[in-house]
N, C-alpha and C positions, 0 to 999 in steps of 0.2 A: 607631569606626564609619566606613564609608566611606560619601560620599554621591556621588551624581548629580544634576545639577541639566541637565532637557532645558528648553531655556528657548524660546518664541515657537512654539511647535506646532500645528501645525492636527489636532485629537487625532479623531479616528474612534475610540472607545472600544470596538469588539465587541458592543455593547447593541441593536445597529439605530438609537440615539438619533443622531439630528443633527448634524453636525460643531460641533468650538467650540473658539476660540483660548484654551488654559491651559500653563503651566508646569508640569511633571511633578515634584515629587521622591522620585530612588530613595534608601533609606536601606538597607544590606545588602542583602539579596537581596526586598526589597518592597519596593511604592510606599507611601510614606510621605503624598503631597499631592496633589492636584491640585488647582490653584486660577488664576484669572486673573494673578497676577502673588506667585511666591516670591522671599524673600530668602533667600540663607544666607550662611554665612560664607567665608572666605579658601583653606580647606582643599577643599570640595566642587571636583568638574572639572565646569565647565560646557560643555553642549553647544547651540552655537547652532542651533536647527532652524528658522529661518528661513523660509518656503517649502517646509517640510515636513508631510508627514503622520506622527503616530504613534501607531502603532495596535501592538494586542496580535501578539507573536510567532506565526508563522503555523503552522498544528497540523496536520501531515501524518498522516490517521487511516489508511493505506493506504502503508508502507514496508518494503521490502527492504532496510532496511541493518543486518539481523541481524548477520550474519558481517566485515560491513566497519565495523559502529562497535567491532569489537576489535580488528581489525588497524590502521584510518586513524579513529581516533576522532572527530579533525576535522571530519569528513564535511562539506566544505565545500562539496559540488554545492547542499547543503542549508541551510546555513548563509547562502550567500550569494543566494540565493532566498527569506529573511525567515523561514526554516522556525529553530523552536525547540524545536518538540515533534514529536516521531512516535511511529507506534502500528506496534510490533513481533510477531512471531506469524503473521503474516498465510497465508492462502488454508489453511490446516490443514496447513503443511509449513513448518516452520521448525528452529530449532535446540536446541529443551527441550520435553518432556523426551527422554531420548536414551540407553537400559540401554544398557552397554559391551556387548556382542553386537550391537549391531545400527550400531555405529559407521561399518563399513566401509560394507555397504549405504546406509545412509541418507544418508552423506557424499557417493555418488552420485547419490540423485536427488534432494539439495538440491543441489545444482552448478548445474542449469540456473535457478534461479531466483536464490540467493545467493551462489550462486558457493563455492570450498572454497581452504581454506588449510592447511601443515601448520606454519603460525607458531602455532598456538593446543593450547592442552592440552584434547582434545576431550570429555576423564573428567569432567564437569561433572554427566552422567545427570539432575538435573531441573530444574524452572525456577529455583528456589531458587541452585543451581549457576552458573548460566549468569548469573544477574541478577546475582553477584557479580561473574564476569567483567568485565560492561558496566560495574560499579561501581569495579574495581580500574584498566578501561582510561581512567579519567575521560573520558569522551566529552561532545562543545562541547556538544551538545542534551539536552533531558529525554528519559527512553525509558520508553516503558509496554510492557508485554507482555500477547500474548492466547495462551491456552492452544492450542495447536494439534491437532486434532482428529485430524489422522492419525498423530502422533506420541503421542496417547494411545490411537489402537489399534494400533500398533507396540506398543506396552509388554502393551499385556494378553492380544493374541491373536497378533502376529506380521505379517509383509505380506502375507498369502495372500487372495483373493477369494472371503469366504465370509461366510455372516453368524455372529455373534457368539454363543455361548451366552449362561444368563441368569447365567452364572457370569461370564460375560465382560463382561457389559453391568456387572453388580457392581463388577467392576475399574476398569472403564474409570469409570465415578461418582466412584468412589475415588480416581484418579487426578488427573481434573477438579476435586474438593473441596479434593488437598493442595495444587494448584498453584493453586486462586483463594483459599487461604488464605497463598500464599509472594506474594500480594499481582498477578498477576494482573487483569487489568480485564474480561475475559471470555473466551469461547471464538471460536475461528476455524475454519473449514471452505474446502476450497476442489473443491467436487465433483463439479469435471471432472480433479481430481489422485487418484493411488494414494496410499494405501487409501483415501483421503478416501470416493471413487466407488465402494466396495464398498458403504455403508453402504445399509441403508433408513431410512425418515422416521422408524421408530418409533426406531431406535436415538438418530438426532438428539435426540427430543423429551425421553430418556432423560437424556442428559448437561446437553441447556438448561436440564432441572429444576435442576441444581444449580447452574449458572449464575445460575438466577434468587433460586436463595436468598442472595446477596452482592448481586442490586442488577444483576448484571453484564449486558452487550450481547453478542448472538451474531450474529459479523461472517462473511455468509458468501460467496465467490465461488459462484451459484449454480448448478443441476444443467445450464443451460442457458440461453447470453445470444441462442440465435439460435432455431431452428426449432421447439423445444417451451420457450420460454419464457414461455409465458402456465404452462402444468403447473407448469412449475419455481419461477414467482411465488406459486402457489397454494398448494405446497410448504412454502416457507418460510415464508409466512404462517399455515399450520396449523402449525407448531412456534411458531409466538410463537402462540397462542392455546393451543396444550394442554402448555407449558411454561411460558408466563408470561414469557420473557425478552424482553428487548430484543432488538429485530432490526435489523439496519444491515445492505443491501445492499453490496458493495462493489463499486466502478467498474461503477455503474448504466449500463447501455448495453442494446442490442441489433443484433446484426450480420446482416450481410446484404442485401441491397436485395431480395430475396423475405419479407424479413421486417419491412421497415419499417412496414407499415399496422400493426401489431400494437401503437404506442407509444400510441396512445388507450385500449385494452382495458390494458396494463401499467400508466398514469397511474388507471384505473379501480382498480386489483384495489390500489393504493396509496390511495384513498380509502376502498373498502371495511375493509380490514383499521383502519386509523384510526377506523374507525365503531363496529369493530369490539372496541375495546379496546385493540388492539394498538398498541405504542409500535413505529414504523417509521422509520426512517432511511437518508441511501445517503448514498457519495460518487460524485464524477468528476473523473478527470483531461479538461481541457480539449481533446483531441483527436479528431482523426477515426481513430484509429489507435492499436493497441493492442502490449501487449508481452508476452510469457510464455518457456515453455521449447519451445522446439521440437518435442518428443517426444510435444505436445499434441495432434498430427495422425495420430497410431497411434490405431488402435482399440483401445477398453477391455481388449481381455482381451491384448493384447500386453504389459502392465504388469502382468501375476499375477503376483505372486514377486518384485518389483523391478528392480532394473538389472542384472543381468548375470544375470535371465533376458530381458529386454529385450534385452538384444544378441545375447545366443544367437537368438532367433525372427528377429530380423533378419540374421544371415545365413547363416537356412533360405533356402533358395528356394523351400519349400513355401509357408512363412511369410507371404513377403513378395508369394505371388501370392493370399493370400488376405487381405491385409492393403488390396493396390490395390482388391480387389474390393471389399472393404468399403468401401471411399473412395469409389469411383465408384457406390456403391449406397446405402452410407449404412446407418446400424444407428439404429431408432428408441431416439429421447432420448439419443443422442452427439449433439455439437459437432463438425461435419465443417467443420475447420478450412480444408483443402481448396475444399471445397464454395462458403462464403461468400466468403472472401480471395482464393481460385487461385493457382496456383503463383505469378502474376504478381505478385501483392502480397503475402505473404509473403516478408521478409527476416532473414537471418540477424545477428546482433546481437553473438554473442559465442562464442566454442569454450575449451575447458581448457589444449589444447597448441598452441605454435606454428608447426606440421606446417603446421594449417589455417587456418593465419591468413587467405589467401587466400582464405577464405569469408567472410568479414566484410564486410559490407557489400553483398553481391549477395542478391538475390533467387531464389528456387527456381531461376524460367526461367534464368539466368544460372548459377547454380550447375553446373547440369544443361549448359550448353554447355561452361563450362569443364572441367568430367568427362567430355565427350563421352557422354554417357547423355542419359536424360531425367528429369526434375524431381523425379518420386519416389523415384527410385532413386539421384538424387545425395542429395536427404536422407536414404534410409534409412544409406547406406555413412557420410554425417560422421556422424548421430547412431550407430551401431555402431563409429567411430572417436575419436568424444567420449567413448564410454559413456553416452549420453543429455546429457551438459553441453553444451551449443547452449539458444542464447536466440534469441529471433524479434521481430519486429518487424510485426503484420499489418492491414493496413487493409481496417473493415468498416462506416463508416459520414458523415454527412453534416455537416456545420457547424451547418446546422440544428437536427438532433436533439440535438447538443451546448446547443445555446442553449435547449431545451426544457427539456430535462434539467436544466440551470444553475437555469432559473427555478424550479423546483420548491420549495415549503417545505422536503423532507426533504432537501435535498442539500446538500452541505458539499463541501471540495475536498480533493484529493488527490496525490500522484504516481503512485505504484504502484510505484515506477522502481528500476528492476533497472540496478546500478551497476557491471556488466559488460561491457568491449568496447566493443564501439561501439550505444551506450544509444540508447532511445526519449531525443527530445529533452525530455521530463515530466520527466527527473532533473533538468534546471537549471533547467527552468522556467515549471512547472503555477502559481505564485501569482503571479508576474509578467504570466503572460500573461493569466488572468483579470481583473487589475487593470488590464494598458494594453491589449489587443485587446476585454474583454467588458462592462466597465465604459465604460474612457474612450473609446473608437473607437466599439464597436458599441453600446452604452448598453442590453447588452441589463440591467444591472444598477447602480442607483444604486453608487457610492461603498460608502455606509454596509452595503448590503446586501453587497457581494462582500466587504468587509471582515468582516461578523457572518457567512457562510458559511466564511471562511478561521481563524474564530477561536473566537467564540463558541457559534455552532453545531458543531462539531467538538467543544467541549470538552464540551458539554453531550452530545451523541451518546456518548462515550466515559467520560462518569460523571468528567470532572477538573476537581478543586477548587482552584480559586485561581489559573485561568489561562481563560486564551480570554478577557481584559476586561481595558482600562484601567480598573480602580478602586483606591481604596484599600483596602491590606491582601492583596490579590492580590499573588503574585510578580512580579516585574520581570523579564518579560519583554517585552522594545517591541522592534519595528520601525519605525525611519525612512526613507519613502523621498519623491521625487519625484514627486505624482502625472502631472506633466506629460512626464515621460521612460519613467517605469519600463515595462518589456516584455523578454518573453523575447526571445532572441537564437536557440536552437538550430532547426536545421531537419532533417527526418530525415535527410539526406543529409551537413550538417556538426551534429550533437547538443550537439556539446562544445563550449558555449560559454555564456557566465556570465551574466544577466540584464544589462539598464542600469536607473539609477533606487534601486540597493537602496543606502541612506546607510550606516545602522549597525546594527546589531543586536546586542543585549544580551540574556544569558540568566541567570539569576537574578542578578540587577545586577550583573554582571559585563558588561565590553564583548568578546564575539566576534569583532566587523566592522566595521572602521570605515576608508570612504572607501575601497574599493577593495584593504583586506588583511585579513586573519583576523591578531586580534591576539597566537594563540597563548593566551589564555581559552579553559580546557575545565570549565566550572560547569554543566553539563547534571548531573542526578538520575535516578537510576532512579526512576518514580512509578509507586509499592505502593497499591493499593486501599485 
């Protein structure tokens, strides 16, 4: 038996309970003790925590490192930001399940979010498949997975923008059933993405039913974070009441400064639904600024058919004069990505080939000078030169409305972070910064609390057992850090760069991180429902 002995801790346990000085022991991959003062023997490695906090491994319910925990299993953007668990699947566009006919396709309009590699054997087709993958590539973190809702109407009907038969809706249940029975934590949507955005409500309420018969959460990026977001709140709160499932917003926000009065009415329609029966939950990454795929700024019906009919419409010229029109007009219930951010504050994040590396890091306006064109027209040519793989980088909101959002009961923390190029700086550093910028500077949140939002609240959102809490009999997973140092480091302009404060970090009692290196431990689990 191997043991761990964390000795002199200042323990924040995940519970919201009170800080308090105990000795930890891990025995194999559980905590074995906590008590004011343990002994062991000769054999355990003790870890002096001195002037430390340690608190439960930090639970990323909102991650993109689908595709990067097979090829850099490590994923140490993550590991060394306290993070131990994350929640895979995410916005209804991921990587299972995935029939070999629609390989090529979908391998492009996952790009801009996960990025594509041709180091992996893509024949995996469902989640079962794929979850072996993450299993075979031992990856440092635990990984859950949520069913992803565009890839189960990929399988039953195809990419087209149409609605579903009730043969199709059949399928698609069917499908949802064998992948939250291949263990699965629930379903994901993200319904500003293809096919995602073909769906209506009734089909949603259709698939959550089954979701809810496992227990499981339906995690969804909703139809609308800016100008028809009060509708799109309403939305989803009717599928948690006439499905029955758990609902978790994801990277609760709303953009816009013509839309900020609307955050009292959105705090509302989360009261009501809680009144209302409905189990409600959200996360946030801690910034004013947001990250997705670039190709988020075409209007809906540019993405019928996929990517390379996406590139074909973009260079029509018929196309693309009716594509500005719609931007500068706007099409009710789209996210005119445009509209809220402006060319000005949308940045380009990340492309496939390195043709255009030289886009990385400029914003539209700049894009657009260095092409000698203008702003629209330099995005349209990289995204038709990517094949849609461009990631963005867009800022739509205020520091403020971050600290509202934080305070909320339902909200937990997140990254979101797309580990492509040059990254939103939330890949190194969404729990750090909560702990030294929101806790210890701005005190918009005790200690105890930003710790039970990083940990316990997450786990309890996500339905997992035997994590998110220092207690006994729970997995060993702890983080030790500095409260007096810890903070993120990246800024959107330099991203790439490592938190301070983070000690060690252990995942199922194994050591990951300690003092400044990944100690080459990869004891991270796939966790099956």
């Amino acid at each position: 038996m191997s043991s761990i002995l964390i000795r002199g801790a200042t323990v924040v346990d995940g519970t919201r309970r009170e800080r308090f000085a105990a000795d930890i022991l891990i025995e194999n991959d559980s905590i074995a003790r906590i008590a004011p003062s343990i002994s062991v023997g000769s054999d355990a490695k003790i870890i002096d925590a001195d002037g430390l906090v340690a608190a439960p491994g930090f639970i990323d319910t909102h991650s993109h490192s689908d595709l990067k925990v097979l090829v850099e299993p490590s994923l140490e953007p993550k590991i060394r930001q306290g993070i131990t668990t994350e929640v895979l699947g995410q916005d209804g566009i991921a990587m299972a399940p995935l029939p070999q006919k629609y390989i090529e396709p979908w391998r492009k309009n996952l790009a801009g979010l996960d990025g594509d590699s041709d180091a992996i054997d893509w024949h995996y087709e469902t989640a079962e498949g794929y979850l072996r993958l993450v299993e075979k590539a031992k990856p440092a973190l635990n990984e859950a997975y949520l069913v992803p809702h565009g890839n189960v109407r990929m399988e039953a009907m195809g990419l087209d923008a149409r609605e579903p038969t009730a043969t199709e809706i059949a399928r698609m249940r069917d499908i949802v059933r064998r992948e939250m029975k291949a263990g699965c934590i629930g379903l994901s949507s993200g319904l500003i993405y293809m096919p995602c955005a073909y769906s209506e409500t009734d089909e949603i309420v259709e698939l959550c039913k089954v979701v809810a018969e496992f227990d499981g959460v339906f995690v969804v990026h909703q139809r609308s974070e800016a100008d028809d977001i009060v509708n799109s709140m309403e939305e989803i709160i009717r599928v948690g009441i006439e499905s029955g499932a758990r609902i978790h917003f994801s990277h609760f926000k709303v953009c816009g400064k013509d839309n900020w009065g609307k955050i009292p009415r959105m705090f509302e329609l989360l009261d009501e639904a809680r009144a209302k029966g409905v189990r409600v939950s959200l996360d946030q990454y801690p910034y004013v600024a947001g990250s997705t795929m670039l190709g988020v700024i075409l209007p809906p019906w540019v993405h019928d058919g996929g990517t390379n009919a996406v590139v074909e419409r973009l260079r029509d010229p018929s196309a693309r004069a009716r594509m500005k029109k719609d931007i500068e007009a706007g099409i009710p219930g789209w996210d005119n990505f445009i509209r809220f951010a402006g060319t000005s504050g949308i940045y380009v994040t990340s492309v496939a080939s390195k043709k255009n590396s030289a886009a990385v890091g400029l914003s539209l306006d700049e894009l657009g000078k260095l092409r000698g064109t203008n702003p629209l027209d330099a995005a349209f040519d990289l995204l038709a030169e990517e094949e849609n793989a461009v990631g963005m980088v867009d800022f739509y909101g205020t520091e403020e409305h971050v600290a509202l959002i934080l305070r909320r009961e339902e909200t937990n923390v997140c990254t979101d972070g797309l580990l492509s190029g040059k990254p939103h700086p939330r890949v190194y550093g969404s729990f750090p910064r909560v702990l030294g910028k929101y806790a210890r500077e701005d005190r918009i949140l005790s200690l105890e609390d930003a710790i039970w939002k990083m940990t316990g609240k997450a786990a309890e959102a996500m339905r997992l057992e035997r994590r998110g809490a220092l207690l006994e009999g729970n997995y060993a997973d702890v983080v030790l850090f500095d409260p007096a140092t810890v903070r993120d480091r990246g800024t959107f302009t330099d991203p790439i760069q490592y938190p301070d404060g983070i000690v060690t970090v252990i995942v199922n009692g194994e050591i990951a991180f300690s003092r400044g290196a990944l100690t080459g431990a990869r004891a991270g689990r796939v966790i099956r429902k």
